[in-house]
N, C-alpha and C positions, 0 to 999 in steps of 0.2 A: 574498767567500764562494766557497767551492771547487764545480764544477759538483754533484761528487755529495750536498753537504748542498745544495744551491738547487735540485733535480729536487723530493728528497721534502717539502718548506717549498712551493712553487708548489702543488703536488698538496693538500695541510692547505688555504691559503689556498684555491684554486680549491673545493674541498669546503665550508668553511666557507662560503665568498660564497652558493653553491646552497643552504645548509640555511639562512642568513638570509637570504634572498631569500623561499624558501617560505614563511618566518616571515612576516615582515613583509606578506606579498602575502596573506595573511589577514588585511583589514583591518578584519570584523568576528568577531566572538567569537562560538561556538554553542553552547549545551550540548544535550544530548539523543543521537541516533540517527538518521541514516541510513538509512530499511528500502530497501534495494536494489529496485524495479519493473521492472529490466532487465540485462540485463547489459553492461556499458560497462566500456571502458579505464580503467585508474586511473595516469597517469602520475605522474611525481615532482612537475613543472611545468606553469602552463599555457601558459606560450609556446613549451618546448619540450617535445612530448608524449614523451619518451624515459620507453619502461617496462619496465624492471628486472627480469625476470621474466616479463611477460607479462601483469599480475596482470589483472582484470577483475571487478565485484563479479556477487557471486552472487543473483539472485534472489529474493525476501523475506529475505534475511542482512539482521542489523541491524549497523550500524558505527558507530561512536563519532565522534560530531563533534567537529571541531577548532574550524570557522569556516568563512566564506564568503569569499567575493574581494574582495565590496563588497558595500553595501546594496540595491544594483539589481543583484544578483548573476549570474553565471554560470555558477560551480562552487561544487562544496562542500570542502573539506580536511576530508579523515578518515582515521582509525586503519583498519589493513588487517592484524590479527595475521597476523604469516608471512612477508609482506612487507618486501624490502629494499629502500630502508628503509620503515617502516610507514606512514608520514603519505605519503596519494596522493590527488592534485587528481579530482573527479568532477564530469561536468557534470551542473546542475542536474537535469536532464530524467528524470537516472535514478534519482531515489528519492524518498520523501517526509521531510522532518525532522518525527521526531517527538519531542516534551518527553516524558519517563516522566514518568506517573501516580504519584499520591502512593503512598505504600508501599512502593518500591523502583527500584532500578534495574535496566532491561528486560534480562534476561541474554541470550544467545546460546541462538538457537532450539536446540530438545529435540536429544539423540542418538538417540531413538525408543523410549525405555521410561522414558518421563516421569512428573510425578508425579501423585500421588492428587490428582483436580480437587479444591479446597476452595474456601469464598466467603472475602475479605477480611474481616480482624477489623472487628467494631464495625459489620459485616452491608453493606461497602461492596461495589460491584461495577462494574468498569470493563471497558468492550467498544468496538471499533471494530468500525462495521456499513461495509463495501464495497461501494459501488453502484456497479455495471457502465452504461455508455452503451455497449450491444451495438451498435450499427452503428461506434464510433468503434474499439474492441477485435478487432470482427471485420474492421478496414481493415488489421491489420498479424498477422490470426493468422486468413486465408483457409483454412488448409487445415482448421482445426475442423469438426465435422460441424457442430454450431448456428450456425458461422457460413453455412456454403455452403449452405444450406436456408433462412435467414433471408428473407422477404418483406415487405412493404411492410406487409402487414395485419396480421404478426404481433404479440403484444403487448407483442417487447422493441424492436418497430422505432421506438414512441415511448413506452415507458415504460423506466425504471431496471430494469436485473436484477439478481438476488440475486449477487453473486459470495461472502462471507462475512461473521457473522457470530462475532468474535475477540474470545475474552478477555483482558484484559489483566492483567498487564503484558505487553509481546513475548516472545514465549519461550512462557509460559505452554502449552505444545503438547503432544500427543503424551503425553494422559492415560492412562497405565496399557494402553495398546496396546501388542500382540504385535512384538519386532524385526522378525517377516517382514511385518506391517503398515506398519511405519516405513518398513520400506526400498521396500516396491511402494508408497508415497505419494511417498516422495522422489523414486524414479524413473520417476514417472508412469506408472507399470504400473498406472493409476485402476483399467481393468476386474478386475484380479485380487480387490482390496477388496472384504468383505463387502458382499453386497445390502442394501441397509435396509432394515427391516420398517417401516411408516409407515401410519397410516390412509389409506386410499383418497383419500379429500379432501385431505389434507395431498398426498399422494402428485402430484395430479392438479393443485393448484397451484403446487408447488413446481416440476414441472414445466415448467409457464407463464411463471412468475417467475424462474426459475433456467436457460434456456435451456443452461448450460454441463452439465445433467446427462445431455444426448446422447452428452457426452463422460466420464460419469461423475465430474463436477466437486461432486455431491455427496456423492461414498463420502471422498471428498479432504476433503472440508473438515469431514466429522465424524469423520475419522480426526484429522486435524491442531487443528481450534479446537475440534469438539464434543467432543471426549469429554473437557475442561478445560472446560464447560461449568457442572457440578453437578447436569444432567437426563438423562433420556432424549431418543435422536436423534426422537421424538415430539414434549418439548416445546423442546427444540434449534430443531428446523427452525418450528414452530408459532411460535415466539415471533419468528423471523427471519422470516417472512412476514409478521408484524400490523407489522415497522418498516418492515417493506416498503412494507408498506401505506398506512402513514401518510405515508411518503416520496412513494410515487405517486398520492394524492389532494390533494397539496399545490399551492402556487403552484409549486414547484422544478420540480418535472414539466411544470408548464402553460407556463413561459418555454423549457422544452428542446424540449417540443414545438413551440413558435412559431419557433423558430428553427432547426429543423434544415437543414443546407446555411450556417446565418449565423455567425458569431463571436458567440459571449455572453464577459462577465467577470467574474472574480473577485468584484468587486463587484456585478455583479447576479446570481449566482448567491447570494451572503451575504443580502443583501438579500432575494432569494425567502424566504428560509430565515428571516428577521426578520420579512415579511411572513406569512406561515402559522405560526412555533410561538413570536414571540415578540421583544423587542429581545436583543440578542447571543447569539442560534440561529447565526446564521451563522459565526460568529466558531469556532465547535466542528466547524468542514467544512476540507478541504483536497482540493483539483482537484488531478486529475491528469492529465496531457497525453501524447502523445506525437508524435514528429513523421513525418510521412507526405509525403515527396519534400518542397515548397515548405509543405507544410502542418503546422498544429498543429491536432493533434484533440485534444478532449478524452476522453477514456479510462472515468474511475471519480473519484465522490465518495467521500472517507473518511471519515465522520463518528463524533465521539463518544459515547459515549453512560454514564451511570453510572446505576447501580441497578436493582432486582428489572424487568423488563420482563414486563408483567404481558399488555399487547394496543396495539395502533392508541392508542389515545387515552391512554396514559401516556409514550408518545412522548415526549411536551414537556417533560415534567417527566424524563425522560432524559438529552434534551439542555442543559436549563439547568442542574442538577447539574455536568454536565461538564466536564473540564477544557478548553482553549482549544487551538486548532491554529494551524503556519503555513499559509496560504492557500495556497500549492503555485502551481499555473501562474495565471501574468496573464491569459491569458486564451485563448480554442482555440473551433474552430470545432463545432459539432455536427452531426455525419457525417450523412449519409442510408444509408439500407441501399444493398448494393454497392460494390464498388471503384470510386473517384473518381479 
């Protein structure tokens, strides 16, 4: 074979070996989504991180899963629209896989003039509620105002904060708000965002429970999840208080409290979660971690929740409706307030 047909045949062959390589090194299969919790590299491979671009995932972006490495996995293979070429290895750490809810498939978050909130036919309704572990969030985002004020006695130093409550399916965002609202949410321009009008009460524990609204984290999150809600930011935030609530009178909160500075797992955080609202409560939670120098903190529970959320005590019947999650991190330690 003459040198110049045997260059461009090596370079096929050499290509083809790397995209069955990719293949096959997906050794388990994943349906669902990807929601990006950080931003990380998305190389081609993961033995050799070469990446094409630069690409890195975006943020709450959802991405299409291909599969995982293995079953005691380490990264995830997903679709990266844009990206050459699309399919890029991510490690575990940076997102949660989540299965769409029955009704559809979770589309690619709003362009910022999203649609009319409606409720699912046949009066269903699917939400993920985000509970913040504020000293483990405030170990890798110290420059926050509610981080760097945070004290020992405060009430997110051992209880869950609100970070949001999200309707589903993903995407679901960015109900019937203004483009210049879109874009100062997107860009973290929080402070620009309409003030909320809110009863004093609501106002004065949302506060308390929601420590991120020093930073205006909650103009953010009724610009983005509530107003796909189908209430007023009244009973939006009212209704994400009483799951609050029910979350931080539970076992869940009593084992987080016991342990802060210790490693808890996967398994006894479920298990909390079986113990106060029920047998497979826990199974509807997915932990989310992240890592701090030698350490894995635990960060935020995502839990699901379906149907009308009425207060505290329908909580249960919330979560057993629900559909089922993956468990997310194995297991992470529970931060004490301050840098460690």
């Amino acid at each position: 074979m003459s040198s110049a047909l045997r260059a461009p045949l090596l370079l096929a062959l050499s290509s083809a070996a790397v995209l069955s390589a990719d293949t096959a090194f997906a050794e388990v299969a994943l349906s669902g989504y990807l929601i990006a919790t950080d931003a990380c590299p998305a190389p081609r491979t993961i033995r050799n991180p070469v990446n094409p671009g630069d690409v890195t995932t975006e943020t709450d972006r959802a991405y299409r899963l291909v599969g995982k490495n293995k079953e005691a996995a380490t990264h995830y293979l997903v679709i990266v629209p844009g990206a050459d070429p699309e399919r890029r290895w991510v490690e575990l750490r940076c997102g949660i896989h989540v299965v769409p809810f029955a009704g559809g498939q979770a589309p690619e978050p709003g362009d910022g003039n999203g649609p009319e909130p409606s409720p699912v036919p046949g009066g269903r309704a699917d939400f993920v509620l985000a509970a913040s572990w504020q000293p483990g969030f405030c170990e890798t985002k110290p420059g926050k105002t509610e981080c760097g004020n945070q004290t020992e006695s405060r009430f997110d130093a051992s209880n869950f904060a609100l970070h949001g409550l999200w309707p589903q399916p993903r995407g679901n965002e960015y109900c019937q708000v203004t483009p210049g609202e879109a874009a100062a949410a997107k860009d973290r321009r929080w402070s620009e965002l309409p003030e909320l009008m809110l009863d004093a009460d609501t106002r004065t524990e949302l506060d308390k429970v929601m420590p991120g609204s020093q930073s205006h984290l909650d103009r953010y999150e009724w610009i983005k999840h509530g107003t796909c809600y189908g209430d007023t930011v009244e009973e939006y935030y009212s209704d994400s208080l009483a799951v609050m609530a029910a979350l931080n009178g539970s076992a869940v909160r009593e084992l987080f409290a016991s342990r802060i500075g210790q490693q808890v797992t996967v398994e006894e955080i479920r298990n909390a979660f079986d113990n106060s609202f029920g047998a497979g409560a826990g199974d509807r939670v997915t932990v989310s971690c992240t890592r701090d120098g030698g350490r894995r903190i635990i960060t935020e529970l995502q839990i699901n929740l379906t149907g009308e959320i009425v207060d505290a005590d329908s909580f249960v019947q919330n979560l057993v409706a629900a559909p089922s999650r993956d468990p997310g991190c194995p297991s992470g330690i529970v931060d004490a307030v301050g840098l460690q």
